[in-house]
N, CA, C and O atoms as CSV, one atom per row, in Angstrom:
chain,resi,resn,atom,element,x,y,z
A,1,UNK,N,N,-0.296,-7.181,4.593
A,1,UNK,CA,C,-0.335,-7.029,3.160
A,1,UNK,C,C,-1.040,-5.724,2.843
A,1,UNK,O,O,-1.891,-5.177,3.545
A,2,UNK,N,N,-0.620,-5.361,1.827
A,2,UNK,CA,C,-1.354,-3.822,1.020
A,2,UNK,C,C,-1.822,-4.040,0.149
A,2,UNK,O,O,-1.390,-5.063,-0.382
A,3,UNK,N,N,-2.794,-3.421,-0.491
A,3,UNK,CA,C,-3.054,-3.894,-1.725
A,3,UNK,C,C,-3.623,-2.406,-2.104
A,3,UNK,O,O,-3.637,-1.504,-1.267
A,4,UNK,N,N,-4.176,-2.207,-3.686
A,4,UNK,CA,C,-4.864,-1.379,-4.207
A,4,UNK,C,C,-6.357,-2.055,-4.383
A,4,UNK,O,O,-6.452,-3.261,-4.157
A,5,UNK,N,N,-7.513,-1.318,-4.776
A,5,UNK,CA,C,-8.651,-1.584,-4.858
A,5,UNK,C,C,-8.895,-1.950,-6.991
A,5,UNK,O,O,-9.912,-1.842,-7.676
A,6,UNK,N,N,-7.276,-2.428,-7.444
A,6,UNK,CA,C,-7.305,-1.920,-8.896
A,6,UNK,C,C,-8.317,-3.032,-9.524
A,6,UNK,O,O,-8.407,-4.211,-9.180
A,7,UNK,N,N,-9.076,-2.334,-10.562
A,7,UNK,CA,C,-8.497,-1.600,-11.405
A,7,UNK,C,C,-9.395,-0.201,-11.077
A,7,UNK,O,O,-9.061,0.872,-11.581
A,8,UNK,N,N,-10.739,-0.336,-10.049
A,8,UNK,CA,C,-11.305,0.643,-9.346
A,8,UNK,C,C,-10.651,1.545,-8.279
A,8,UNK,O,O,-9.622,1.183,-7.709
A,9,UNK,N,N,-11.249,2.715,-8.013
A,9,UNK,CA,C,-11.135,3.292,-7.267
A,9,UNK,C,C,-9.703,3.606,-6.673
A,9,UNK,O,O,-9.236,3.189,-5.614
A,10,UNK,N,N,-9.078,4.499,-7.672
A,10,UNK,CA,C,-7.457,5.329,-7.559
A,10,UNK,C,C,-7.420,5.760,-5.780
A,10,UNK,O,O,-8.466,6.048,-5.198
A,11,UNK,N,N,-6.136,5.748,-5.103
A,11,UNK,CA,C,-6.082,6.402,-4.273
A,11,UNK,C,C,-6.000,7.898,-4.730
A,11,UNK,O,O,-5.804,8.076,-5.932
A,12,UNK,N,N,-6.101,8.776,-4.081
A,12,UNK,CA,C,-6.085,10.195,-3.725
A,12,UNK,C,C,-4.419,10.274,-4.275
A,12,UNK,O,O,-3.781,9.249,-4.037
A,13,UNK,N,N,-3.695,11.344,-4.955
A,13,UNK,CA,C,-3.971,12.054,-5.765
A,13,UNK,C,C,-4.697,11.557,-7.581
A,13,UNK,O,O,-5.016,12.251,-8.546
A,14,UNK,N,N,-4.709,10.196,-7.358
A,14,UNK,CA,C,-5.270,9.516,-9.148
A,14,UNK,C,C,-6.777,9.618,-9.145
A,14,UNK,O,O,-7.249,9.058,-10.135
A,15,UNK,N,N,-7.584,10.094,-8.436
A,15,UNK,CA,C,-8.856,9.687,-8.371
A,15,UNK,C,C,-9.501,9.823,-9.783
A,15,UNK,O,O,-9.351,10.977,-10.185
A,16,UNK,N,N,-10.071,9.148,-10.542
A,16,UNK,CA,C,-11.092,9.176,-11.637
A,16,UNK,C,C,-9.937,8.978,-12.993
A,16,UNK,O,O,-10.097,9.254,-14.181
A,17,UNK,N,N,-8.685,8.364,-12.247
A,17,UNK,CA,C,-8.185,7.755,-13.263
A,17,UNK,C,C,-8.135,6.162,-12.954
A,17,UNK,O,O,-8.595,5.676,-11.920
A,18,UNK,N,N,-7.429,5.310,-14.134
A,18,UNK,CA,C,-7.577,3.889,-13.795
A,18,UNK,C,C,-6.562,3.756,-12.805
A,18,UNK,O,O,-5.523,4.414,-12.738
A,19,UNK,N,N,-7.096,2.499,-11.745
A,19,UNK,CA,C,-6.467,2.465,-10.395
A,19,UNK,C,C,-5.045,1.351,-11.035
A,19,UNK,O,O,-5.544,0.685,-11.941
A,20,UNK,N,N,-3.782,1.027,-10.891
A,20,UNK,CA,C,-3.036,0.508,-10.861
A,20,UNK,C,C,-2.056,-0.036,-9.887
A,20,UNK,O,O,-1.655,0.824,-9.103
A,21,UNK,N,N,-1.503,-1.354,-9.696
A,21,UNK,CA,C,-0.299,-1.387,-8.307
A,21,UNK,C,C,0.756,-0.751,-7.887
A,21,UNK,O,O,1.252,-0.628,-6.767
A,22,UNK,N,N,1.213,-0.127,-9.545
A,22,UNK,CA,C,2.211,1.119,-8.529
A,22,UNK,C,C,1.644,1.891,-7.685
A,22,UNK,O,O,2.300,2.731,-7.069
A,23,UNK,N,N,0.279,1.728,-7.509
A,23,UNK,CA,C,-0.247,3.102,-6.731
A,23,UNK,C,C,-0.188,2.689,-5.017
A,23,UNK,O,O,-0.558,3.474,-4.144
A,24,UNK,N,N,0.167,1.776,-4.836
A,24,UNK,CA,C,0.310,0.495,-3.562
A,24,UNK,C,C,1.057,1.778,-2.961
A,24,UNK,O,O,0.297,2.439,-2.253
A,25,UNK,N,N,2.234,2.248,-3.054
A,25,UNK,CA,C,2.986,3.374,-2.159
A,25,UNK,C,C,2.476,4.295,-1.985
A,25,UNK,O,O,3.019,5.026,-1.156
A,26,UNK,N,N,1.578,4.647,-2.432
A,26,UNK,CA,C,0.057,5.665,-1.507
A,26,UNK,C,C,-0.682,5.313,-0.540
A,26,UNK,O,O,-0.950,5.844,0.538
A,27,UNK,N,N,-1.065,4.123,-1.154
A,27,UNK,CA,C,-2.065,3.482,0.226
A,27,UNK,C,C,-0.802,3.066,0.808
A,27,UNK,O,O,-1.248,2.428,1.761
A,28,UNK,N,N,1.020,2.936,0.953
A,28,UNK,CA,C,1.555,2.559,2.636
A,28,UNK,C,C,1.730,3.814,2.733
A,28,UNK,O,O,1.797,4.046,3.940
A,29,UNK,N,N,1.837,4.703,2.190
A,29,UNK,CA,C,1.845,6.255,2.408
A,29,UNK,C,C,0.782,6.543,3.414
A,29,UNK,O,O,1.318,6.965,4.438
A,30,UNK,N,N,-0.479,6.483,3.518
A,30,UNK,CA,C,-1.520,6.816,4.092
A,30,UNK,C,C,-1.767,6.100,5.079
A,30,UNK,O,O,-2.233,6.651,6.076
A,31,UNK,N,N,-1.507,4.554,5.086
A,31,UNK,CA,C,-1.354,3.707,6.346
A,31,UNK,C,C,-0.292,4.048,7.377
A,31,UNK,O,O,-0.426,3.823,8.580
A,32,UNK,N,N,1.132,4.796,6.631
A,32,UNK,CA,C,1.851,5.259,7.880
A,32,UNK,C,C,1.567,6.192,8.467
A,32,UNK,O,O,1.552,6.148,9.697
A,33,UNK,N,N,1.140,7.728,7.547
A,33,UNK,CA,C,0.382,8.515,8.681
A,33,UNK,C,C,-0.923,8.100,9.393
A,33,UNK,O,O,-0.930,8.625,10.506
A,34,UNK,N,N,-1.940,7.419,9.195
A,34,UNK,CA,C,-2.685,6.957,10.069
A,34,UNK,C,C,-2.444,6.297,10.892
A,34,UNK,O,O,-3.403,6.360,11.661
A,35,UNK,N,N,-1.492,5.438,11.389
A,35,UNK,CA,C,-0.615,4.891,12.172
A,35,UNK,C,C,0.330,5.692,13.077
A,35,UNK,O,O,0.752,5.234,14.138
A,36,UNK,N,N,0.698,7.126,12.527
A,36,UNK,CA,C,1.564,7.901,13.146
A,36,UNK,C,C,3.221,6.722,12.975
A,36,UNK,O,O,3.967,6.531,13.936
A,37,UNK,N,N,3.380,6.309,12.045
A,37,UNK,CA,C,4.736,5.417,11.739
A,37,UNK,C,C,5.564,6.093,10.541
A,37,UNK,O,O,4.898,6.917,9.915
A,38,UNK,N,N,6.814,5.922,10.118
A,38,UNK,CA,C,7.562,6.154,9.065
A,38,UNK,C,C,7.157,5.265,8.366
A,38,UNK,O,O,6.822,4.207,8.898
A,39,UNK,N,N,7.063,5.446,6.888
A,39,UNK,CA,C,6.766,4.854,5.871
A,39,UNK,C,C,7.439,3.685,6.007
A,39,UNK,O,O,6.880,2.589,5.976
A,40,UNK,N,N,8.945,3.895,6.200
A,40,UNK,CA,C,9.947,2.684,5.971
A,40,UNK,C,C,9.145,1.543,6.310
A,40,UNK,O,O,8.742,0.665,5.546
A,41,UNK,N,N,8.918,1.687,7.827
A,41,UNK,CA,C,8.747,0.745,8.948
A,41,UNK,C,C,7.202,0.063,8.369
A,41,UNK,O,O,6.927,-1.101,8.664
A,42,UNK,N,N,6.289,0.872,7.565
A,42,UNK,CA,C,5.299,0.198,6.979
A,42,UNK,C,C,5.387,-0.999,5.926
A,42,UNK,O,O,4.875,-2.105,5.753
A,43,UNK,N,N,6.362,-0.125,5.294
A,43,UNK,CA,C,6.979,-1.212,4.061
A,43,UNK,C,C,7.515,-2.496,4.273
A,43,UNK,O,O,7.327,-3.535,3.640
A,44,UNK,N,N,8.539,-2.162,5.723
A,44,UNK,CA,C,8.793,-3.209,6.199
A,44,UNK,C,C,8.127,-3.968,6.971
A,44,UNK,O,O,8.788,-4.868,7.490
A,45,UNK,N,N,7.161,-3.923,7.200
A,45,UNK,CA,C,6.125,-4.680,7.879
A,45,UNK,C,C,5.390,-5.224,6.703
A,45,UNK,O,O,5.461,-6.453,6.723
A,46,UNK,N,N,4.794,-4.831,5.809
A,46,UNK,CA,C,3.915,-5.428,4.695
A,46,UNK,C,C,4.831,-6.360,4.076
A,46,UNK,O,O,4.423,-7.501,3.861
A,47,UNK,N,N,6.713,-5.844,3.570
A,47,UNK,CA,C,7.008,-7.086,2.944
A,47,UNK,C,C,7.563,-8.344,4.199
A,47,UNK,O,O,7.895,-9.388,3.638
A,48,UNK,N,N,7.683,-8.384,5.514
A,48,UNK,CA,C,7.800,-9.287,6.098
A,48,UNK,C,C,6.486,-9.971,6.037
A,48,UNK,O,O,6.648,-11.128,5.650
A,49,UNK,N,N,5.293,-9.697,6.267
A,49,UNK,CA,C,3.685,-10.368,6.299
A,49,UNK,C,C,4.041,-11.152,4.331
A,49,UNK,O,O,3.930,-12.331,3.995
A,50,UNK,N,N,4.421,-10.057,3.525
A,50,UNK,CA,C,4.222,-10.897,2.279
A,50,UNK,C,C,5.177,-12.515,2.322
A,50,UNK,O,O,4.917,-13.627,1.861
A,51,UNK,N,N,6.355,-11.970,3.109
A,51,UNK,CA,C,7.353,-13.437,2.889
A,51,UNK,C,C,6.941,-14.347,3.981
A,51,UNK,O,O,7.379,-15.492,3.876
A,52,UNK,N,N,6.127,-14.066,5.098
A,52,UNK,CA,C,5.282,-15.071,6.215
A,52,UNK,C,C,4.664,-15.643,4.985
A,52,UNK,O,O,5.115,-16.651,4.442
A,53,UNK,N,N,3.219,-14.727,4.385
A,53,UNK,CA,C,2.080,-15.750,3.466
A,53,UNK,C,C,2.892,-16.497,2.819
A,53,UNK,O,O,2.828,-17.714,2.995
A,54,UNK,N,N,3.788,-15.976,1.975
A,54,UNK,CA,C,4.030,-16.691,0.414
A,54,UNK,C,C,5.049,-17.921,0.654
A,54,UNK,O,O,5.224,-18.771,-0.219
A,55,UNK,N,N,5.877,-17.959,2.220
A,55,UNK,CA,C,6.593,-18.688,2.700
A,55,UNK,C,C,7.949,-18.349,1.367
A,55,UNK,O,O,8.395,-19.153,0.548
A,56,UNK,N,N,8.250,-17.184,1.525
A,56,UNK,CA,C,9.680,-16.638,0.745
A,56,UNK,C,C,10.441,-16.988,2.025
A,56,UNK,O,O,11.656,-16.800,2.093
């Protein structure tokens, strides 16, 4: 799962504005290069973990 820290603390480029969930594709943005992964493959990993929890 991904999440934002909202309604605190914007990822990098929003900083010192209000934090929101569209901003969620920054933080998998930043989890795939720290990972050294394609974004895709992040996305697709966070929404398979979301449909494991939520039992989708």
């Amino acid at each position: 799962m991904i999440e934002t820290d909202a309604p605190y603390l914007a990822p990098h480029p929003n900083r010192g504005k209000r934090n929101e969930p569209a901003f969620v594709k920054l933080v998998a943005e930043k989890i795939a290069e720290l990972k050294e992964l394609e974004y895709d493959e992040i996305a697709r990993l966070s929404t398979d973990n979301a449909k494991t929890l939520f039992r989708l």
